[in-house]
Phi, psi and omega in degrees: 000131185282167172260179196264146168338288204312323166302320186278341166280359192056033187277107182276154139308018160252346156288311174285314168319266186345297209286306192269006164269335151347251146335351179038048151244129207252146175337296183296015174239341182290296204297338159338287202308332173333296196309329214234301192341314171308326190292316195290320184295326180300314177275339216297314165299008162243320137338319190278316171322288183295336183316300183273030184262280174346295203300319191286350202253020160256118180270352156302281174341296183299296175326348194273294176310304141082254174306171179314304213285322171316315181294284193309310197283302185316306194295322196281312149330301211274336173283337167279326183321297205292350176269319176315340188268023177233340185283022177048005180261070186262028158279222192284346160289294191262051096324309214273330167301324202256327149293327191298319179313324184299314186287337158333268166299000171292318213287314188300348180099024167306101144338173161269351207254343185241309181283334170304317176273006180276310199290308203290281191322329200272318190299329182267025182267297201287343181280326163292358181286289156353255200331311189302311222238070121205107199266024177233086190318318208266309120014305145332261194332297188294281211282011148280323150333283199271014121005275156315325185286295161331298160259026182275347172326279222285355129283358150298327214265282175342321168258026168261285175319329187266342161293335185269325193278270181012300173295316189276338155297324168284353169276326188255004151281338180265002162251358183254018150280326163295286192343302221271329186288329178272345178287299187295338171298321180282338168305305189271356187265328187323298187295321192285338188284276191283303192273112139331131193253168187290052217317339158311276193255354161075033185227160203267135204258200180331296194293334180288296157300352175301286209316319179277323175270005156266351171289344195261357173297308182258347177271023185254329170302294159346255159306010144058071157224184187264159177204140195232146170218137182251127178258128174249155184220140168267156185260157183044059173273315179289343166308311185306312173322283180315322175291296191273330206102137190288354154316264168304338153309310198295312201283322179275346177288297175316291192330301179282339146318302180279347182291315131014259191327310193243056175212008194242169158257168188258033157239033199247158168220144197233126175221166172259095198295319195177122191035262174264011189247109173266158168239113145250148168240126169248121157291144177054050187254133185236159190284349172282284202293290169328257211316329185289321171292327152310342171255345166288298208305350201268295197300344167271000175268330210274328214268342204266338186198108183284336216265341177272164148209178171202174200238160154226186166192165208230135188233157197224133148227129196234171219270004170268310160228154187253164192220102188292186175312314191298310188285296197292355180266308148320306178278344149321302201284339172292327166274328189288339178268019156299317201258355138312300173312298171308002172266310203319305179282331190112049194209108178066079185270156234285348164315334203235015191263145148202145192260129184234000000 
C-alpha cells in the first residue's frame, strides 16, 4: 500500500503537538479561528480572485503558472486552503494537505522565495476580511495573532516537503551514478575478460567486437537510448598490397586504426573486423554525429597518408526500433559499399554521403 506525505516524512502526533507548542499556538487559538470560518467561506472566491491577481502581475509567477487548467487546479487548492485554516481541525489530514501543497509547488517549479511572498500577500488578503467584519480590537488582534501563528505551521510543514524532495532527488542521481559506475566496471572486466585485441593495430577484433556490440545492444534497449555503427572499408587496399607490399598494407592499416582512434571518445570502441575493414560502435550516438565523426576520422587518415582513402557507411539503432548486433553491422556494410560505389560513378563524395 503506498504511503501518505504525512508517513513518509514520519509526521507522528507528537510531532504536530511539538511543532504548534513550537510556535505557542495553543488550543484556544486554534479553536478562535473557527469562530471565523463562515465569514471567511463566504469570502473566500474573492480572496482567491485578488490573491492571484497579485501573483500574476509577477512575470516569473505567471510563467510559472503558465497554463488555463494549472491555474484552474491552482485557484481551487488555494479556496480550500483559505477555509481549511479556519476549520479547527489540525491534524494528520491537514498536514498530509499542507505537504501535498508543498510537493505541488515544488513539482511546478515554485521557488520558496514565490511561496513566501504568496504566504504574505494571502495573510493580508484575509486579514483585511478579518478587519472589515470584526469590530471588536482585542478579538481582532488575537485572532490575527493566531493567524499569523498558523501560517508560520504550515510553513514548516512546505519546506519540510521541499527539503525531502530535494534529498530524494540527490539520492536517486547518486544511485543512477552508482548504478551507471557499476555498469563500466562491469564494461572493463567484460572487455578485460572476453575482447581480444587486433594484434596489428591494438584495436579490437571480430570477437571482441560481438561481445561489446551486443552488451552496448541491450543496454542501449535498457536506457532507451541510440547506438550507432560506422562500418570502414579502405579503398583499392589490395592494389596497395600488390603494389607497395604487405609491409605497406600493414602500415596504412595502423594509420587508420590510430587515425580511428584518436578521432573517438572514450567511450566509443574501434574494432578490427577483417582485413581492410573497421567497425566503430558509438553509444548515445545519432546518426548526424556518427556521420561527423566518419569524416573527422577520413580527413586525419587523409592528412597521415594522402595517397589513401576509404568509404563508409552508418547504420542507428534507436529508441523507436531496436536493431539486434547482426542487423546494424549489415545495414553498416551495406550503405559503405553504396557509398563506395557512388565515389566509383562520380556521385556524391564521401564528405557529403550520410548513411540512413
Amino acid at each position: 500500500m503506498e504511503k501518505t506525505l504525512v508517513e513518509m516524512l514520519q509526521f507522528s502526533s507528537l510531532e504536530i503537538a511539538d511543532r504548534l507548542k513550537l510556535l505557542n499556538l495553543s488550543a484556544e487559538e486554534l479553536s478562535l479561528l473557527t469562530e471565523y470560518r463562515p465569514m471567511i467561506e463566504a469570502c473566500a472566491e474573492t480572496i482567491v480572485e485578488e490573491f492571484y491577481e497579485a501573483q500574476t502581475g509577477h512575470t516569473e509567477v505567471a510563467s510559472i503558472i503558465g497554463d488555463a487548467e494549472t491555474m484552474r487546479r491552482l485557484r481551487n487548492a488555494l479556496r480550500r486552503y483559505v477555509v481549511e485554516l479556519f476549520c479547527g481541525e489540525y491534524d494528520h489530514e491537514y498536514v498530509n494537505n499542507r505537504l501535498r501543497i508543498g510537493l505541488v509547488h515544488k513539482r511546478i517549479g515554485v521557488e520558496p522565495k514565490f511561496y513566501l511572498a504568496g504566504t504574505l500577500t494571502l495573510k493580508s488578503l484575509i486579514t483585511e476580511v478579518l478587519e472589515s467584519h470584526e469590530t471588536d480590537e482585542e478579538k481582532l488582534r488575537e485572532v490575527e495573532t493566531a493567524l499569523e501563528k498558523l501560517l508560520q505551521f504550515d510553513t514548516t510543514l512546505i519546506f519540510d516537503t521541499y527539503i525531502h524532495t530535494v534529498v530524494t532527488e540527490v539520492e536517486n542521481a547518486k544511485q543512477r551514478a552508482i548504478t551507471y559506475a557499476n555498469e563500466l566496471e562491469e564494461k572493463n572486466r567484460q572487455l578485460n575478460t572476453y575482447a581480444h585485441r587486433d594484434p596489428l593495430t591494438d584495436v579490437l577484433n571480430t570477437s571482441g567486437m560481438q561481445t561489446v556490440l551486443r552488451r552496448e545492444v541491450s543496454m542501449a534497449q535498457r536506457r532507451e537510448s541510440l547506438l550507432s555503427v560506422i562500418y570502414i572499408d579502405i579503398d583499392d587496399f589490395k592494389q596497395i598490397n600488390d603494389k607497395h607490399g604487405h609491409a605497406k598494407g600493414d602500415e596504412v592499416l595502423v594509420g587508420l586504426a590510430r587515425s580511428i582512434s584518436d578521432n573517438v571518445r572514450e567511450v566509443d570502441f574501434v574494432c578490427r573486423v577483417s582485413g581492410d575493414e573497421f567497425c566503430v560502435i558509438l553509444p548515445d550516438c545519432d546518426e548526424d554525429g556518427a556521420t561527423t565523426t566518419a569524416e573527422r576520422i577520413h580527413e586525419a587518415f587523409e592528412m597521415e597518408l594522402p595517397e589513401c582513402s576509404f568509404s563508409f557507411g552508418i547504420s542507428v539503432s534507436s529508441q523507436y526500433e531496436y536493431f539486434d548486433e547482426n542487423r546494424l553491422v549489415r545495414d553498416a556494410d551495406e550503405r559503405m559499399y553504396e557509398d563506395k560505389l557512388n565515389k566509383k560513378n562520380g556521385k556524391k563524395p564521401i564528405q557529403q554521403f550520410a548513411a540512413g
